[in-house]
LUMLO-688109 format. One record per residue (C-alpha): residue number from 1; x, y, z; residue in one letter. Coordinates in nm, 2 decimals, decimal comma, padded with zeros to 4 digits, always signed. Example, Ala and Ser with C-alpha at 12.3 -4.5 7.8 and 13.67 -1.06 7.14 Angstrom:
! LUMLO-688109
     n        x        y        z   res
     1   +01,23   -00,45   +00,78     A
     2   +01,37   -00,11   +00,71     S
! end
This chain:
! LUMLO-688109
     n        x        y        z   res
     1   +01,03   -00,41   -01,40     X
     2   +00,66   -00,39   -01,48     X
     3   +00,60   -00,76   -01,43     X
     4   +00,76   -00,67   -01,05     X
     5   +00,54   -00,37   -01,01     X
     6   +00,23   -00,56   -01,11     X
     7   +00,33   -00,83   -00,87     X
     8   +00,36   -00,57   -00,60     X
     9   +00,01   -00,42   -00,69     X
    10   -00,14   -00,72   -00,65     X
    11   +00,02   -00,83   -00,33     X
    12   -00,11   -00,47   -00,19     X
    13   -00,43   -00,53   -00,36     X
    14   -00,49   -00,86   -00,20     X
    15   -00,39   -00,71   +00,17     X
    16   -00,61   -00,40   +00,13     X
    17   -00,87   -00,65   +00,10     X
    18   -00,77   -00,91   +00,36     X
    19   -00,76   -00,58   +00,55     X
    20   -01,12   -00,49   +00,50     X
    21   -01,23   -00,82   +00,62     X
    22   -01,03   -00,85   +00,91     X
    23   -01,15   -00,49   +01,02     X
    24   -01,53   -00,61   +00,96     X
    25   -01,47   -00,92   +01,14     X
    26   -01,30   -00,72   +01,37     X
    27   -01,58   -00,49   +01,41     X
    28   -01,84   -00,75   +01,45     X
    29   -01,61   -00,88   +01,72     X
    30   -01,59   -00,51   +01,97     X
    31   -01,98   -00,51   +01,89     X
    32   -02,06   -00,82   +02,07     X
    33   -01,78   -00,73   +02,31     X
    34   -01,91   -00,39   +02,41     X
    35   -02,26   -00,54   +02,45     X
    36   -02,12   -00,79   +02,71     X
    37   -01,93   -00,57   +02,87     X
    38   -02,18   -00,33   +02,91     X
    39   -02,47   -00,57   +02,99     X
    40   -02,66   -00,52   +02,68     X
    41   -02,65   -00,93   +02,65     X
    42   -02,71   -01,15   +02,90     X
    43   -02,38   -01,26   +03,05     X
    44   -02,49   -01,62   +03,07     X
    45   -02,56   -01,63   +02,70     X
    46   -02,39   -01,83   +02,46     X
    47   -02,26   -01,55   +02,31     X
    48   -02,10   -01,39   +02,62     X
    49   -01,93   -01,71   +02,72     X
    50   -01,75   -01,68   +02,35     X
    51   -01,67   -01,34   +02,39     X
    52   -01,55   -01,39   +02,75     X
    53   -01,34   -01,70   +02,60     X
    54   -01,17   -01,59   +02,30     X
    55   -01,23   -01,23   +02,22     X
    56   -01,14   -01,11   +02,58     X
    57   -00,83   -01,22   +02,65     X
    58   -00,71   -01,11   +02,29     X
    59   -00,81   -00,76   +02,43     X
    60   -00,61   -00,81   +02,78     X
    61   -00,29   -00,61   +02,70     X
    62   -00,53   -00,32   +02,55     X
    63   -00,77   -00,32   +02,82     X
    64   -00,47   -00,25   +03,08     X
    65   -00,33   +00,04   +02,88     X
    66   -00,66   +00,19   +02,83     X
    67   -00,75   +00,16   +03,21     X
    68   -00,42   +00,30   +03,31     X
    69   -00,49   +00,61   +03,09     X
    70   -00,86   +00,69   +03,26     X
    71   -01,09   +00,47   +02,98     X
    72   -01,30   +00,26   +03,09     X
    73   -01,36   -00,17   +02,99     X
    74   -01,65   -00,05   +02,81     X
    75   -01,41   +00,14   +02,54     X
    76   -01,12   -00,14   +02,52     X
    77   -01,33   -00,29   +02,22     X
    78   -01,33   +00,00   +02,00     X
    79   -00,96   +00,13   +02,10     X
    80   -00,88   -00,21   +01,97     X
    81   -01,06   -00,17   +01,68     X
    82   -00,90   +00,16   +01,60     X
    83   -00,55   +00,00   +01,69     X
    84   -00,64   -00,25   +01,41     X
    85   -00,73   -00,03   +01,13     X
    86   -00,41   +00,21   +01,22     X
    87   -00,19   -00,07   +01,23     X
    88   -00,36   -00,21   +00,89     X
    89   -00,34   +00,14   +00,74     X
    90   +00,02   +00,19   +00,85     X
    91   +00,13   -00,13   +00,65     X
    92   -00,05   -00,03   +00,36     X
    93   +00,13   +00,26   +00,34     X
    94   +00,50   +00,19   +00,40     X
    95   +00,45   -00,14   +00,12     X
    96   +00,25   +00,15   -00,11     X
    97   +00,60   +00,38   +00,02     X
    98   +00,82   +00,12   -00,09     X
    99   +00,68   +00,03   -00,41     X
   100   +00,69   +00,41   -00,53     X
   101   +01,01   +00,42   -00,40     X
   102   +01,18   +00,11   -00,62     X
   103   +00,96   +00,31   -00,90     X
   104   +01,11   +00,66   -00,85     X
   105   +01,47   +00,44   -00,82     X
   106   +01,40   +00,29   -01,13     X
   107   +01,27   +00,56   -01,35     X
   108   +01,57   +00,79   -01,20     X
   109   +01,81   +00,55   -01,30     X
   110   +01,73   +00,59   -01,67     X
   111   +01,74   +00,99   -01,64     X
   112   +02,09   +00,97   -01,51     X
   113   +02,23   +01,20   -01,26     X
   114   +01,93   +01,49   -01,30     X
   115   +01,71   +01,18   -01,19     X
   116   +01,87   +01,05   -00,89     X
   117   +01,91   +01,49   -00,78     X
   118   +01,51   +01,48   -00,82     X
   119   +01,44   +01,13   -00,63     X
   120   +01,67   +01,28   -00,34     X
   121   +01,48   +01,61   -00,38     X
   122   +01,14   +01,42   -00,35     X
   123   +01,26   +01,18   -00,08     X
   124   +01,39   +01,47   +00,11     X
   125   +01,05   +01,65   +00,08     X
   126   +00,86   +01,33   +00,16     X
   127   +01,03   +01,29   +00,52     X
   128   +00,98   +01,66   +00,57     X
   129   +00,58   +01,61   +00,53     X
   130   +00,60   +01,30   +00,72     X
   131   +00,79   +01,49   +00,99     X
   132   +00,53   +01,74   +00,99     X
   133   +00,25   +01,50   +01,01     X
   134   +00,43   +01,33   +01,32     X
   135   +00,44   +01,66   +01,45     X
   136   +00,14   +01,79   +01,44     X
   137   -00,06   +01,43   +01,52     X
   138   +00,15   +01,45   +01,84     X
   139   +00,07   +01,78   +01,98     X
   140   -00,31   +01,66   +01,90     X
   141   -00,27   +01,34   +02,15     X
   142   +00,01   +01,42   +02,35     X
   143   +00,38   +01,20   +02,39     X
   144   +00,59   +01,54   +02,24     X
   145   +00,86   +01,38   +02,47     X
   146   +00,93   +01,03   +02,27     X
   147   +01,19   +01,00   +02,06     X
   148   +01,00   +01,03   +01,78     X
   149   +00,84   +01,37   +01,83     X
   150   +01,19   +01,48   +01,93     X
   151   +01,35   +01,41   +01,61     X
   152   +01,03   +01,54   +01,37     X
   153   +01,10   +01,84   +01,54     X
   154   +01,43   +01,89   +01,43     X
   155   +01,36   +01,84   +01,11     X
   156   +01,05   +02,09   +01,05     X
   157   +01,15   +02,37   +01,35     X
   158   +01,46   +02,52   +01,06     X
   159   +01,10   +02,66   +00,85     X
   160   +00,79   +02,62   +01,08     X
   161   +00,98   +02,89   +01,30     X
   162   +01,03   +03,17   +01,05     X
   163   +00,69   +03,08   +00,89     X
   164   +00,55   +03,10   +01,25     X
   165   +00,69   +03,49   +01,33     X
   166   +00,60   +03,58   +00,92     X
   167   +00,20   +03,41   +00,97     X
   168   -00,05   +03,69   +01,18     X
   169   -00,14   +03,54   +01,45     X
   170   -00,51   +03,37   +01,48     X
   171   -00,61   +03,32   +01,84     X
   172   -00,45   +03,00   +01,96     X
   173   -00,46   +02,81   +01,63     X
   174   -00,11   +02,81   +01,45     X
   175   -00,15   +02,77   +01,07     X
   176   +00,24   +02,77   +01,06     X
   177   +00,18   +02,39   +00,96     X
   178   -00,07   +02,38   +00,71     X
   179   +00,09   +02,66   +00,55     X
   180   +00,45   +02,48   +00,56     X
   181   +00,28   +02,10   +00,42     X
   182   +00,10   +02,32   +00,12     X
   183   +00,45   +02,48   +00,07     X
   184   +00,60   +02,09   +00,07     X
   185   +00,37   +02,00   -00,18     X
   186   +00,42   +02,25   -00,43     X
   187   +00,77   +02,25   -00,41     X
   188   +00,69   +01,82   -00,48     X
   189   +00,46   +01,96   -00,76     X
   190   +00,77   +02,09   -00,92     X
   191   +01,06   +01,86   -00,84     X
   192   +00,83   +01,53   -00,96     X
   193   +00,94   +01,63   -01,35     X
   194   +01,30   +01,60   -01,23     X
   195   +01,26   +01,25   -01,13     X
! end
């Protein structure tokens, strides 16, 4: 099992830092793409004829989405960028997700039944705070309607709604989450020695 885990390691190792190069090369890309977009080089350079070859139409399927929501061609580079780095941070974290996961299986498989309560405890806890986090990410940028934000929803309303009536209110902020993720992770804090 440790020969796997160290295999895993590695493999996540090696795509955090394919990662960091693709997101500098990346970078290095919008730059010279928001300087010919926005004039800064000449648009018969060299340069701009590359850009305007292969870096544009790479950006074509951004470019109409941030258009249609009021941006303007300037941004696409840098929303691209961003989409980049969220999509490389995303699979970072679900292969870091399931390598804890074959871990907690693992180590709760050798404590017997008490083990696999406490991995179901944990996992159950884990879903809640990444409920949460869908939640509240979604009332910061909008979409409460998808599927998605639906279904985080019902899973956190059952305690953010007493925990919103019990909290004073504080102007228009609601700390009904913040309260409810530090709640999660002590209640983690003291299901992780039943695992």
């Amino acid at each position: 099992m440790r020969d796997l885990i160290t295999v895993v390691d590695a493999g996540i190792g090696a795509l955090r830092s394919g990662l960091n190069i693709l997101l500098l090369v990346a970078l290095a890309l919008a730059a010279l793409a928001w300087a010919v977009r926005t004039r800064r080089l000449s648009p018969f350079s060299g340069v701009s004829r590359f850009v305007r070859q292969y870096v544009d139409p790479r950006l074509a399927s951004i470019e109409s989405r941030v258009l249609r929501m009021g941006g303007t061609s300037a941004s696409v580079p840098w929303w691209a960028l961003l989409a980049i780095f969220v999509v490389g941070v995303t699979v970072v974290f679900v292969l870091g997700f399931v390598r804890d996961s074959i871990v907690g299986l693992y180590y709760a498989s050798r404590r017997g039944p008490v083990g696999y309560v406490g991995l179901a405890l944990s996992w159950t806890l884990s879903l809640l705070q990444l409920a949460l986090l869908v939640r509240v990410l979604s009332s910061w940028v909008g979409g409460q309607y998808t599927r998605l934000v639906q279904l985080s929803v019902r899973l956190t309303e059952w305690f953010l709604g007493p925990l919103r009536r019990a909290l004073p209110p504080l102007g228009m902020m609601d700390l009904s989450p913040l309260v409810a993720w530090l709640i999660i992770g002590l209640l983690q804090s003291v299901v992780l020695p039943l695992r």
